[in-house]
Biopython code that builds the backbone (N, CA, C, O; Angstrom):
import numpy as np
from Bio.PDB.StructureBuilder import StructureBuilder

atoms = [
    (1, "UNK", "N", (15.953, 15.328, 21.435)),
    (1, "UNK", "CA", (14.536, 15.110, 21.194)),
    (1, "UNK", "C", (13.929, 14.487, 22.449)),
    (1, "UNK", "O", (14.377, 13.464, 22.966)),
    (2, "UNK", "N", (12.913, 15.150, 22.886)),
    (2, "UNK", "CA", (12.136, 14.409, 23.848)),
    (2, "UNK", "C", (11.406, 13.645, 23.835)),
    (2, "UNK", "O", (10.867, 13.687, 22.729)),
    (3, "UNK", "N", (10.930, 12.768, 24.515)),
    (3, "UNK", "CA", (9.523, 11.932, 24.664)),
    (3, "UNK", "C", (8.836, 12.343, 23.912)),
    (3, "UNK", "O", (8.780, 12.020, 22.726)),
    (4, "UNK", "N", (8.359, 12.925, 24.325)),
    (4, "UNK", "CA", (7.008, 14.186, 23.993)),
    (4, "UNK", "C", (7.294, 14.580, 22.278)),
    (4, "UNK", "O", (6.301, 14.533, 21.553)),
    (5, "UNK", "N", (8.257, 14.853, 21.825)),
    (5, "UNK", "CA", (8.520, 15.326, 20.590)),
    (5, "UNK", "C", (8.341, 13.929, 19.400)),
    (5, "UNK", "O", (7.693, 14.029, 18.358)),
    (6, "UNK", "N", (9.202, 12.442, 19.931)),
    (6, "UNK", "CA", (9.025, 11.483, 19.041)),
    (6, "UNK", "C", (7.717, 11.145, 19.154)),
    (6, "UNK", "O", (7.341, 10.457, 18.205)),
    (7, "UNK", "N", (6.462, 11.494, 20.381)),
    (7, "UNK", "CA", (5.422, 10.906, 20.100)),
    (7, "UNK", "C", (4.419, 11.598, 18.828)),
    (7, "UNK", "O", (3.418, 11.059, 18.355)),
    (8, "UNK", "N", (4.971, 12.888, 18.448)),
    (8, "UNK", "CA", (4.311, 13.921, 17.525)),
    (8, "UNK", "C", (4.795, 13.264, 15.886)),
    (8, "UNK", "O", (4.496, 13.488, 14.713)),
    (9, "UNK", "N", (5.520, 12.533, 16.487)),
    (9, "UNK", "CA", (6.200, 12.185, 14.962)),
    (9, "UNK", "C", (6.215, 10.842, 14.372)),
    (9, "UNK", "O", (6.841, 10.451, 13.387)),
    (10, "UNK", "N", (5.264, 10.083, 15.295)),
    (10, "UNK", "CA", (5.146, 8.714, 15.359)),
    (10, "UNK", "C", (3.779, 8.323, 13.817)),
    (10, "UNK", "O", (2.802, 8.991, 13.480)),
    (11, "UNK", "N", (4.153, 7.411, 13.416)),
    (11, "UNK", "CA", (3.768, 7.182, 12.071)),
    (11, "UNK", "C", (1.970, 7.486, 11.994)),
    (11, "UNK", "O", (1.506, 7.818, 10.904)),
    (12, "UNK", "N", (1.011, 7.342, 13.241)),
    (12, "UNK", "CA", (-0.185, 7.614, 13.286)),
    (12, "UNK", "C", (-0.924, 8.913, 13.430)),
    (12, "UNK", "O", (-2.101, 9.268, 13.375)),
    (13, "UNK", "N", (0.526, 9.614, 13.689)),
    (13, "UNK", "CA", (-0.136, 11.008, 14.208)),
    (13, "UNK", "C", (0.338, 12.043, 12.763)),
    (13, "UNK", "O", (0.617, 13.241, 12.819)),
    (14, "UNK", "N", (0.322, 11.175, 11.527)),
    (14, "UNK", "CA", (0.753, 11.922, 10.585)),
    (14, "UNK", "C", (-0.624, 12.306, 9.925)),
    (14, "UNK", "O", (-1.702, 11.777, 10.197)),
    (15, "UNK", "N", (-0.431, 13.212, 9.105)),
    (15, "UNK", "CA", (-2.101, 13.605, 8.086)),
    (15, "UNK", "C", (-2.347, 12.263, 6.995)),
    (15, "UNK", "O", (-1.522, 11.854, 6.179)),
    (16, "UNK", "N", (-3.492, 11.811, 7.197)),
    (16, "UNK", "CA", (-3.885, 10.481, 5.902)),
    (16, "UNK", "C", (-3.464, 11.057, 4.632)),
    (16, "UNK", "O", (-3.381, 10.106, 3.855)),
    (17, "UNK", "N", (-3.070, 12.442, 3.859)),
    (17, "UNK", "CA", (-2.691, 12.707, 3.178)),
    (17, "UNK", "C", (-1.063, 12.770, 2.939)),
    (17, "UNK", "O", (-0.663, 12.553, 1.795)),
    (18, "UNK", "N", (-0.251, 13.018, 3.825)),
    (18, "UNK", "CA", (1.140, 12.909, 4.094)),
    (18, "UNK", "C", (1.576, 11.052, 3.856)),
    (18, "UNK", "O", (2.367, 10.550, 3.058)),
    (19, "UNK", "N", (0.883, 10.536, 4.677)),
    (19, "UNK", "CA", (0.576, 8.959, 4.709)),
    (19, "UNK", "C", (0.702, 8.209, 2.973)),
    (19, "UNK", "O", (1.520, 7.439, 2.469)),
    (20, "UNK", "N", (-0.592, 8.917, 2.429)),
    (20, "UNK", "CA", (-0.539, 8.215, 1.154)),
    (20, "UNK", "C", (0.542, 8.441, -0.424)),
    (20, "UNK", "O", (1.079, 7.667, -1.217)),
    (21, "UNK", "N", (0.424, 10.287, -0.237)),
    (21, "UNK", "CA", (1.860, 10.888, -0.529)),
    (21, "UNK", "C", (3.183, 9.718, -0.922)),
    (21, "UNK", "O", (3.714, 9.352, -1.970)),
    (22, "UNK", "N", (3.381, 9.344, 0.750)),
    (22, "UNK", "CA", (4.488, 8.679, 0.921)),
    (22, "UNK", "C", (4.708, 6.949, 0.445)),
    (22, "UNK", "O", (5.746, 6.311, 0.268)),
    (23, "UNK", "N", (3.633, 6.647, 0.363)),
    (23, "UNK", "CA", (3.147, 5.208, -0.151)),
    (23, "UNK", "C", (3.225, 5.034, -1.404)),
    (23, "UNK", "O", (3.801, 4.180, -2.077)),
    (24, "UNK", "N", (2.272, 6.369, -1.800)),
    (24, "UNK", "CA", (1.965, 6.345, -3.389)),
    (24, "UNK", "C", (3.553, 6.521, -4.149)),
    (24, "UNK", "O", (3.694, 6.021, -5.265)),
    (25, "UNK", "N", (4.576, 7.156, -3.578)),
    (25, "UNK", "CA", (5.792, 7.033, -3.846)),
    (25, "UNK", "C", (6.711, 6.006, -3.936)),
    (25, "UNK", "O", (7.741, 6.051, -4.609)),
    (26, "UNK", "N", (6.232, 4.816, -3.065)),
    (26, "UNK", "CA", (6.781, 3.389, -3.068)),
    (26, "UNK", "C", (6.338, 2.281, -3.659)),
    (26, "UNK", "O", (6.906, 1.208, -3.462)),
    (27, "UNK", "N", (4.980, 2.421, -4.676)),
    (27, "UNK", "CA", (4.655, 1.929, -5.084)),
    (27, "UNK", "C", (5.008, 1.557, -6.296)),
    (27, "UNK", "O", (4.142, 1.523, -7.171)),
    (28, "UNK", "N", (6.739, 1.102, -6.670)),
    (28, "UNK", "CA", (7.332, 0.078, -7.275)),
    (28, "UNK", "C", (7.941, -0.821, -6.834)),
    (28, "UNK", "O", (8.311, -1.880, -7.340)),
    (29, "UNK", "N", (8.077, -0.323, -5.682)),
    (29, "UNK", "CA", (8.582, -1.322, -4.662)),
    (29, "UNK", "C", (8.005, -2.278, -3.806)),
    (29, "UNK", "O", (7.339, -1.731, -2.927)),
    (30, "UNK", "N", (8.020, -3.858, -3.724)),
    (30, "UNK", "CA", (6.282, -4.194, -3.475)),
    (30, "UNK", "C", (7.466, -4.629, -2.191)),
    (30, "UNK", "O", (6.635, -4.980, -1.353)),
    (31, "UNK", "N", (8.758, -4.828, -1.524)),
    (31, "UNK", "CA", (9.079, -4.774, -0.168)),
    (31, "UNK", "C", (8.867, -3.768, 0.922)),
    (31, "UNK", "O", (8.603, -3.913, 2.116)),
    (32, "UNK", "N", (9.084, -2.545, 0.062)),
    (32, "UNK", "CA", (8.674, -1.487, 0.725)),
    (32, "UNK", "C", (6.976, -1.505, 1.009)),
    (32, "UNK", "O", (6.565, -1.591, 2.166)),
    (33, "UNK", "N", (6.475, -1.458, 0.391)),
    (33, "UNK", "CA", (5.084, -1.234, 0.150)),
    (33, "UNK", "C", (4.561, -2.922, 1.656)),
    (33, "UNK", "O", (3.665, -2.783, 2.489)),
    (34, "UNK", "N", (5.100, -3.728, 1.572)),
    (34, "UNK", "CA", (4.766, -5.004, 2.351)),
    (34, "UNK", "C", (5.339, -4.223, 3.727)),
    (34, "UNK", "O", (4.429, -3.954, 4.510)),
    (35, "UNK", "N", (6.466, -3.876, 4.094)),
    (35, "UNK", "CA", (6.638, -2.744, 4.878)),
    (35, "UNK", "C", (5.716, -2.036, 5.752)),
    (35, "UNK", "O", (5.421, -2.083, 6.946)),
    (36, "UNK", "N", (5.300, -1.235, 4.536)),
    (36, "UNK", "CA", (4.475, 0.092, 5.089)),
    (36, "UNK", "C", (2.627, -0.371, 5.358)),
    (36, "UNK", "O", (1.651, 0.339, 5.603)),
    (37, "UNK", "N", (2.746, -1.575, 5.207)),
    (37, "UNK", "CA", (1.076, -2.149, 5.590)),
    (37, "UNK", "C", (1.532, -2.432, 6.921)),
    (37, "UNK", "O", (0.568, -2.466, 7.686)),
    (38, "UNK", "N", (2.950, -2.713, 7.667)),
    (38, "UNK", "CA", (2.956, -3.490, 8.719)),
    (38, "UNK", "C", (2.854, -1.973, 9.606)),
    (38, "UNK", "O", (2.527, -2.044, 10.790)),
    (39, "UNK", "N", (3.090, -0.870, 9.106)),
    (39, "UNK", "CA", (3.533, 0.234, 10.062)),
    (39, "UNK", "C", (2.591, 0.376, 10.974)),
    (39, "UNK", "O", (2.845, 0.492, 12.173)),
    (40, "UNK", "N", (1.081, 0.380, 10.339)),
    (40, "UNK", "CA", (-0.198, 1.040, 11.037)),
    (40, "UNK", "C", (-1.820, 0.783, 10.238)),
    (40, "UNK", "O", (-2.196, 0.767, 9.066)),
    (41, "UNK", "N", (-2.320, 0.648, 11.240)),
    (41, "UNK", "CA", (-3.936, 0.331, 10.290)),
    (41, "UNK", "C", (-4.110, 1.901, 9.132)),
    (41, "UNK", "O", (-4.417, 1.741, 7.951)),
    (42, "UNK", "N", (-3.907, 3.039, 9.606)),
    (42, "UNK", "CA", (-3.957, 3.723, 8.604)),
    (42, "UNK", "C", (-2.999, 3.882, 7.042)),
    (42, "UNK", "O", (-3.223, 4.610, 6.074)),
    (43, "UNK", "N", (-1.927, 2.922, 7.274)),
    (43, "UNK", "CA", (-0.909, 2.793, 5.955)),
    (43, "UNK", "C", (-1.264, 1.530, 5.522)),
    (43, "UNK", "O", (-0.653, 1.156, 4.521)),
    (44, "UNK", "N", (-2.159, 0.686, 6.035)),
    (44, "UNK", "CA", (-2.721, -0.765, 5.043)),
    (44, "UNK", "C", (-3.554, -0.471, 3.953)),
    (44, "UNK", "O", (-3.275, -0.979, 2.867)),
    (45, "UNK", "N", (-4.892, 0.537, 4.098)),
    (45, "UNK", "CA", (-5.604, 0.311, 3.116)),
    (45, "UNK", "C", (-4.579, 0.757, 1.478)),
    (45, "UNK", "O", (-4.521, 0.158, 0.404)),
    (46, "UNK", "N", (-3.799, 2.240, 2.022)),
    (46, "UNK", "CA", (-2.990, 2.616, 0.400)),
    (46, "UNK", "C", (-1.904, 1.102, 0.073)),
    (46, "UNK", "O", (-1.855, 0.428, -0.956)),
    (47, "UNK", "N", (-1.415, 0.995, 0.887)),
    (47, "UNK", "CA", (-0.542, -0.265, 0.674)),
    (47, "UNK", "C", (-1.270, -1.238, 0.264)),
    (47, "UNK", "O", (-0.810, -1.719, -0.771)),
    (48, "UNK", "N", (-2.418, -1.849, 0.709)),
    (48, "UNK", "CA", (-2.583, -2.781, -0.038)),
    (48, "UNK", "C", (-3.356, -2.447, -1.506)),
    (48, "UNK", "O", (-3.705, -3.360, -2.254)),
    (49, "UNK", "N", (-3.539, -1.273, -1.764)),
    (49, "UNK", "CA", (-4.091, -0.898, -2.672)),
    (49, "UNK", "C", (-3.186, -1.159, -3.750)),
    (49, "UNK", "O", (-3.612, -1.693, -4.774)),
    (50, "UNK", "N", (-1.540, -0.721, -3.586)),
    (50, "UNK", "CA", (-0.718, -0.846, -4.588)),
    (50, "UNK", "C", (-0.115, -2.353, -4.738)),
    (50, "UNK", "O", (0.222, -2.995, -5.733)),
    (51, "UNK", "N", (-0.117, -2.620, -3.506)),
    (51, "UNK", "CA", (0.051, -4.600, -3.666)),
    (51, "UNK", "C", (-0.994, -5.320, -4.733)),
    (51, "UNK", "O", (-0.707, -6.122, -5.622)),
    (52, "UNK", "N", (-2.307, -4.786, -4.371)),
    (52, "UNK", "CA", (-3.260, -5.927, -4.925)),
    (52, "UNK", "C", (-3.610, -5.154, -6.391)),
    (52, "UNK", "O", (-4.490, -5.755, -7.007)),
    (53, "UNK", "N", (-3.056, -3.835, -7.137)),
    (53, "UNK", "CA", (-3.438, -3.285, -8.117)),
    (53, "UNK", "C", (-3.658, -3.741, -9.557)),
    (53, "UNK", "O", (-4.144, -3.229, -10.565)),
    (54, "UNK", "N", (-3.050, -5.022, -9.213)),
    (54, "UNK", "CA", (-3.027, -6.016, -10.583)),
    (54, "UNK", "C", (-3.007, -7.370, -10.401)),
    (54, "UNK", "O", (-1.949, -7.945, -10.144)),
    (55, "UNK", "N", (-4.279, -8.080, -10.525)),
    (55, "UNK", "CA", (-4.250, -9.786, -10.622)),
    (55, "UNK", "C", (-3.720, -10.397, -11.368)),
    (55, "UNK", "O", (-4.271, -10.079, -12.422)),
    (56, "UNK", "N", (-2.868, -11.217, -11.624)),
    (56, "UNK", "CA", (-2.632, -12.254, -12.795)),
    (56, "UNK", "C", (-3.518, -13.424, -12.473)),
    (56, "UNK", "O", (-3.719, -13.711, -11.293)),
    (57, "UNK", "N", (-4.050, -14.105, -13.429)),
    (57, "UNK", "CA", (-4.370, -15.515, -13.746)),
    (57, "UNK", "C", (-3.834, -16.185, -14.780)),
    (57, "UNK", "O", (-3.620, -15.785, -15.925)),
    (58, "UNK", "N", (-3.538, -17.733, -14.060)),
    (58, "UNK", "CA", (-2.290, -18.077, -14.637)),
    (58, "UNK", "C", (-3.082, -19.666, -15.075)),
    (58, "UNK", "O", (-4.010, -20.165, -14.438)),
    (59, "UNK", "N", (-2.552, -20.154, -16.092)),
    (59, "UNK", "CA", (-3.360, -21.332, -16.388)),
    (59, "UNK", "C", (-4.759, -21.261, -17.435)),
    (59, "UNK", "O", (-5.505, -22.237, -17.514)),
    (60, "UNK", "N", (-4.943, -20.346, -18.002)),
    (60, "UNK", "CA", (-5.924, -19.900, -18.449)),
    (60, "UNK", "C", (-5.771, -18.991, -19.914)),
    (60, "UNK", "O", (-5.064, -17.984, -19.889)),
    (61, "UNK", "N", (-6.363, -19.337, -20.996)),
    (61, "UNK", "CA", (-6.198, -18.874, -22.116)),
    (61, "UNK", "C", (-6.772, -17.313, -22.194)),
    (61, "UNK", "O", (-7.731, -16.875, -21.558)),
    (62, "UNK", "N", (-5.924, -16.578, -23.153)),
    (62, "UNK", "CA", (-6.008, -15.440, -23.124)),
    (62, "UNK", "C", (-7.111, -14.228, -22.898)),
    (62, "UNK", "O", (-7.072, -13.197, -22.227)),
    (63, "UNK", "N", (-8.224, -14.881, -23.856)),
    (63, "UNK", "CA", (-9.370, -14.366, -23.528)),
    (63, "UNK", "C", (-10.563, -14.722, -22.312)),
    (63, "UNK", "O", (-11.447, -13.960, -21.920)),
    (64, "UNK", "N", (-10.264, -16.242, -21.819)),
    (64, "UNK", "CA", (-10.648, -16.238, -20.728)),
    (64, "UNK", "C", (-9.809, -15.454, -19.875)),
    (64, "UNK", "O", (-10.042, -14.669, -20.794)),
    (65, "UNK", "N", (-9.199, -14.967, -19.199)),
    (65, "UNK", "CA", (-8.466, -14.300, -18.617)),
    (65, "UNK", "C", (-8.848, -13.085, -18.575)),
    (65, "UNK", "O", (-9.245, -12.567, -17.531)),
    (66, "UNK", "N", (-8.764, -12.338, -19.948)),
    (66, "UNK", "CA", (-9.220, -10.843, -20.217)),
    (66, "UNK", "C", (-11.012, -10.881, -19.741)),
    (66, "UNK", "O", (-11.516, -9.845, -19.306)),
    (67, "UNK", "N", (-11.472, -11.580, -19.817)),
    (67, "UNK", "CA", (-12.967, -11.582, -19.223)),
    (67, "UNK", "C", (-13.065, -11.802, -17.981)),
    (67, "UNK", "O", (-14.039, -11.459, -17.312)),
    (68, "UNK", "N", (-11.833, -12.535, -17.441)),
    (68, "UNK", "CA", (-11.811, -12.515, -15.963)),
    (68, "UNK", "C", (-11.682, -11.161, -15.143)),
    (68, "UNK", "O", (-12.426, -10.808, -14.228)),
    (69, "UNK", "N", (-10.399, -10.357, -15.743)),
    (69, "UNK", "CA", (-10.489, -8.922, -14.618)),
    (69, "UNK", "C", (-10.879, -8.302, -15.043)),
    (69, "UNK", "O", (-10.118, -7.336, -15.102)),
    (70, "UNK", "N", (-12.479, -7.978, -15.883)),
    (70, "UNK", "CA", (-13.519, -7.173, -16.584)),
    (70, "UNK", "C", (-14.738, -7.645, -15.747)),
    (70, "UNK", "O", (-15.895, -7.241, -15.862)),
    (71, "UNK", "N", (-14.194, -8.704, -14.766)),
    (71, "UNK", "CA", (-16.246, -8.566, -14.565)),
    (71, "UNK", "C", (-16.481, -7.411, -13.848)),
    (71, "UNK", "O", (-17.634, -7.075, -13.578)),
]
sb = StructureBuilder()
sb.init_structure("model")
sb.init_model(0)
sb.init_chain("A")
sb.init_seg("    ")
for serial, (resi, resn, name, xyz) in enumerate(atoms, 1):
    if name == "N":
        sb.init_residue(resn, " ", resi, " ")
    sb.init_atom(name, np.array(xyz, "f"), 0.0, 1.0, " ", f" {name:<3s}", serial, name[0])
structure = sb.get_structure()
C-alpha cells in the first residue's frame, strides 16, 4: 500500500453516510462510541448523538423526572 492509497482511506475522506452506518452500529457500546468522537469532527456529531441519547436524573421523584425529559 502506498502513501497515496492510505491517504484515500483515512477516516475523513469516507462518505458522511458510510461514517454514520458505522457508528450507528456501535451504538451499544458507549467505549467504542467515546472512541469514534475522538476519530474526527465528522464522527462527533453521530457519536455524540448515541452517547447523549438518554438523560437520567437522579435524586428526583418519579414524576418530576418524567416532566423533566418532556419539556
Amino acid at each position: 500500500m502506498s502513501s497515496s492509497d492510505s491517504i484515500l482511506c483515512a477516516p475523513q475522506n469516507l462518505p458522511q453516510e458510510i461514517v454514520e452506518t458505522v457508528i450507528d452500529h456501535c451504538s451499544d457500546f458507549r467505549s467504542t462510541l467515546l472512541s469514534c468522537a475522538l476519530v474526527s469532527k465528522k464522527w462527533l456529531p453521530r457519536s455524540q448523538y448515541h452517547l447523549f441519547r438518554e438523560i437520567r436524573v437522579f435524586g428526583y421523584p418519579q414524576v418530576v423526572r418524567s416532566r423533566l425529559l418532556y419539556l
